[in-house]
C-alpha positions in Angstrom: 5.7 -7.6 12.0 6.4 -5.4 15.1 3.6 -5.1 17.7 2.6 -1.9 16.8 1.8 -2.4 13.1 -0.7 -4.5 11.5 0.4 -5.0 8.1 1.4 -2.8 5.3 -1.1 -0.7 2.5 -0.2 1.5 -0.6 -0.8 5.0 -0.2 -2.2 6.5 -3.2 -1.2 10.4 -4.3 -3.2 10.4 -7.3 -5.9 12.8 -5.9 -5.7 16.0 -4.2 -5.6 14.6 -0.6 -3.6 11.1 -0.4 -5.8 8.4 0.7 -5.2 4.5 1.2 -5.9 2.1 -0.8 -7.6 -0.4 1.8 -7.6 -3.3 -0.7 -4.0 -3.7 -1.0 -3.8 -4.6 2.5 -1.2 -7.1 3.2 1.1 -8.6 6.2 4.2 -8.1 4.1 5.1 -5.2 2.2 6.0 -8.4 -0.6 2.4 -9.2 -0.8 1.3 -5.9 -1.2 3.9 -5.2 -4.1 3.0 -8.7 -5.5 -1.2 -7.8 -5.4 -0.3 -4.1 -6.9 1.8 -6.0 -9.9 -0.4 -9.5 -10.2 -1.8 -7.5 -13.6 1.0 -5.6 -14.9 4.3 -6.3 -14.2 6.8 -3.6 -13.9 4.0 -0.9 -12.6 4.7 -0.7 -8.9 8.0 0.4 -9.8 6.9 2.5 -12.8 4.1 4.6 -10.4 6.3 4.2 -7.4 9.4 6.2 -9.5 6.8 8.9 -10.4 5.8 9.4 -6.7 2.7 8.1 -7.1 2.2 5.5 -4.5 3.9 4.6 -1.4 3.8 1.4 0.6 2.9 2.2 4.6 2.8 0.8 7.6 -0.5 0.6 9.0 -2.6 0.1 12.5 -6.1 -1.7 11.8 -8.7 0.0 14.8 -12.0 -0.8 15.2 -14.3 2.6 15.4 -17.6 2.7 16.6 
């Protein structure tokens, strides 16, 4: 992973205003396709055909 990413996180556009879904965090974008699929196989391709998730590169910041 490149310095200026953390990991990778599926981006959800099931609502009105996308959001993440923080815990489907993972280093790869393999794990995070692997967690998303651990259940039922054959739905991160499914939901991802439909536009209806994305996998993102993502910065982890610490806010105060």
């Amino acid at each position: 992973m490149s310095e200026k990413y953390d990991g990778w996180c599926v981006k959800s556009y099931w609502e009105e205003t996308p959001s993440l879904i923080s815990c489907s965090f993972g280093v790869r974008r393999i794990d995070v396709i692997k967690y998303w699929e651990a259940d039922i196989p054959g739905l991160w391709r499914k939901q991802r055909r439909m536009g209806m998730v994305k996998c993102v590169k993502v910065r982890l910041v610490e806010v105060e």
